[in-house]
N, C-alpha and C positions, 0 to 999 in steps of 0.2 A: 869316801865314807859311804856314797851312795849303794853303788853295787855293795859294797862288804856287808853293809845292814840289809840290806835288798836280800841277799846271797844266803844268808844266815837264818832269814825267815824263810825264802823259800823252802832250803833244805828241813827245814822243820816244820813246815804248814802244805810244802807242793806235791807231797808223796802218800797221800792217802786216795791213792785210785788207780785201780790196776793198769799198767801202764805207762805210767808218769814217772818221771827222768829227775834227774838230778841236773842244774845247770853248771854247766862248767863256767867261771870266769870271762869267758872270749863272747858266750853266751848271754850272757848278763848284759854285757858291754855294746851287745847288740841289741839290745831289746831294749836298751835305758837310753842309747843311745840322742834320741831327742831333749831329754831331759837334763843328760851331762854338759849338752853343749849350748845348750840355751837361746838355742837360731829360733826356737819356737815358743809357744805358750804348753809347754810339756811338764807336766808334775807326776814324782812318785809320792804315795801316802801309805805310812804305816797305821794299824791296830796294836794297839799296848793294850794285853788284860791287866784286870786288876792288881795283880802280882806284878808286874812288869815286865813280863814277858810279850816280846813281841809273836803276836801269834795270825797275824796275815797284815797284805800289802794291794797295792793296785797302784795301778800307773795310767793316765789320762792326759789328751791334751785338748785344747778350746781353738776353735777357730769361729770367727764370726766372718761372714762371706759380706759383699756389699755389693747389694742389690740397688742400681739408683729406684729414685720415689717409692721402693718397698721398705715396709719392714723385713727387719729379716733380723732371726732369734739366731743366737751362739749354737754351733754344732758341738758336741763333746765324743773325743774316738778315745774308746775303753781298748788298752791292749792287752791289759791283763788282770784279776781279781782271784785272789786266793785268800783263803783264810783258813784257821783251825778246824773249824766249822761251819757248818751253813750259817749261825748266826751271828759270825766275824765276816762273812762274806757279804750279807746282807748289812751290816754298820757300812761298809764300804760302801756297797750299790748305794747306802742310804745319804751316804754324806756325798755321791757324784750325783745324784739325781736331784738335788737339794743345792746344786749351783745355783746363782745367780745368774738369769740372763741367758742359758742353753734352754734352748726349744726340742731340741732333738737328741737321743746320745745313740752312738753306733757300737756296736763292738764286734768282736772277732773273733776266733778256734772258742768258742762256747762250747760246753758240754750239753749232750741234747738233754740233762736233765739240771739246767743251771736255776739254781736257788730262786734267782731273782723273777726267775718267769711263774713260778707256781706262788710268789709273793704278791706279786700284783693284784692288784683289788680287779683289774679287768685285763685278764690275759691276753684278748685280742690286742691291746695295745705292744705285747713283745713278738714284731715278727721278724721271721726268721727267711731271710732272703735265698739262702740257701745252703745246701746239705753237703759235705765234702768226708773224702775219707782218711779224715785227719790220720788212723793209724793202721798202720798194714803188717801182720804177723804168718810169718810161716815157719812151723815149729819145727829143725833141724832134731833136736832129740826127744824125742816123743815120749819118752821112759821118766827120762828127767825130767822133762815139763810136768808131764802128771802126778810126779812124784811131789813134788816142789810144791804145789802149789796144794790149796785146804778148800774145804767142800763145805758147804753149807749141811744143815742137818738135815737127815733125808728117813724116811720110815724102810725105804727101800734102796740095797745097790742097785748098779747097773753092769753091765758087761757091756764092753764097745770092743768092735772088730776096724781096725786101722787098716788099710791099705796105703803104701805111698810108692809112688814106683820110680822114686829118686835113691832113696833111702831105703835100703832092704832093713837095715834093725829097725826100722819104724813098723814094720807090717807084726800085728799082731792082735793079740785078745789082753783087754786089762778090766781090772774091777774096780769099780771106782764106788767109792762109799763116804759118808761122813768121817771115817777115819783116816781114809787116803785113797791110794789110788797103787795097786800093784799089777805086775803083767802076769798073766794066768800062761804057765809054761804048759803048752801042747795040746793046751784048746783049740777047738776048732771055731772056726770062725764062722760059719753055720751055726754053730750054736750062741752065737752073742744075742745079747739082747738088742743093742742097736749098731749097724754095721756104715759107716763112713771113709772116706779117703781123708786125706792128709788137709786138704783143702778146707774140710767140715771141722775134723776137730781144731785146725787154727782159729777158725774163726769163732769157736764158742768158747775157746780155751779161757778168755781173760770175762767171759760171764757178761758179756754185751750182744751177742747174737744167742736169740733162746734156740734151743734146739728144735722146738716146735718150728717156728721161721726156716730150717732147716727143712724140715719135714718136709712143708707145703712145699718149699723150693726144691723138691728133689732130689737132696743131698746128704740125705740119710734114711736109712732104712728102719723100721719097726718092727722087731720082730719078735716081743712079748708086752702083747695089751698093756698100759701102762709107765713102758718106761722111758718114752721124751718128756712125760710130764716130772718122771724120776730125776731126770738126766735136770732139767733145767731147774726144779729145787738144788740140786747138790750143784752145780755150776754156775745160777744166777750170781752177779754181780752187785751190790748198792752202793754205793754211788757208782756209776756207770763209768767203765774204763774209759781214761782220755790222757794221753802221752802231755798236751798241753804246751810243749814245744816246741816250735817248728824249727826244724834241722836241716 
């Protein structure tokens, strides 16, 4: 019953951020793993809105370490926290931080813009031990990816010149605008407005790397006044892509 409930909310609360997967079955069963088998102090919890709908979950276990002649407060490991919204993700954060007897809570594949850290009356208290590259994208069809995917509203197109020297149909000029994204047949690539390899536009593709960050890193070119600031209006991301599962 666990997973199938678990499984049912994720596919309906886990996929709002570019990126982020659907879990298969084998998946689930990996990740609840502690909780199925009950070797540990390990719990899943669901969120029911008002209507009844379950619309996010998290999973948490308690360990209290024993320190002779010290105190020593319950540790809490957060493996996972999703919800409809940031304010089903925060009931969750609200009701694990609100244990009994845990001193500390840890958690893990965080998104670098997780809810709970900009909730904190003192932010210094969520720190972030370290930075990992939970997800790695390299765009095999360049046409389709850009086709496929919706731009934020922008005052201005842009023209990007692609090079990829894997893939010959990837090298080209496309436009890319709030209404999509097409390949400009027999443009020259001289004349784009901003000119990158395959490696650039992966990386800004899902709206987590701004193009600006590009720029300074020298991995894209500029070459009409104005448009990485273009580029990263129509490409930003909010909520900030994160796959959330590790495979």
């Amino acid at each position: 019953e666990v997973p199938g409930t678990i499984g049912e909310t994720h596919d309906l609360v886990g996929l709002d951020r570019p990126g982020a997967i659907k879990r298969p079955p084998w998946m689930h069963q990996r990740y609840l793993e502690d909780v199925l088998s009950g070797e540990k102090a390990a719990y899943a919890i669901v969120h029911t809105a008002p209507d009844g709908t379950d619309d996010g979950w998290a999973q948490y276990s308690l360990e209290w370490p024993e320190t002779f002649a010290e105190h020593s407060g319950g540790v809490c490991e957060v493996a996972d926290v999703w919800g409809a919204d940031s304010s089903v993700e925060l009931a969750l954060w609200k009701f694990i931080l609100e244990l009994d007897l845990v001193e500390r809570v840890r958690a893990e594949e965080r998104p670098g813009d997780d809810a709970v850290r900009f909730a904190l009356n003192d932010q210094r208290h969520y720190l972030s031990r370290c930075r990992n590259d939970e997800q790695w994208l390299r765009l095999l069809d360049v046409d389709a990816a850009l086709v496929a995917r919706t731009y934020n509203a922008a005052t201005t197109p842009v023209t990007i010149a692609i090079t990829d020297p894997m893939f010959e149909r990837n090298n080209g000029t496309w436009h890319v605008g709030a209404g999509g994204a097409r390949r400009v047949a027999g443009a020259a690539a001289d004349d784009a407005d901003l000119a990158t390899d395959i490696n650039g536009i992966s990386a800004a593709y899902m709206g987590g790397t701004a193009w600006h960050d590009l720029l300074v890193g020298g991995h894209v070119q500029q070459r009409r006044a104005g448009a990485v600031a273009a580029a990263d209006l129509l490409f930003a991301s909010r909520p900030l892509p994160r796959c959330g599962s590790f495979f």
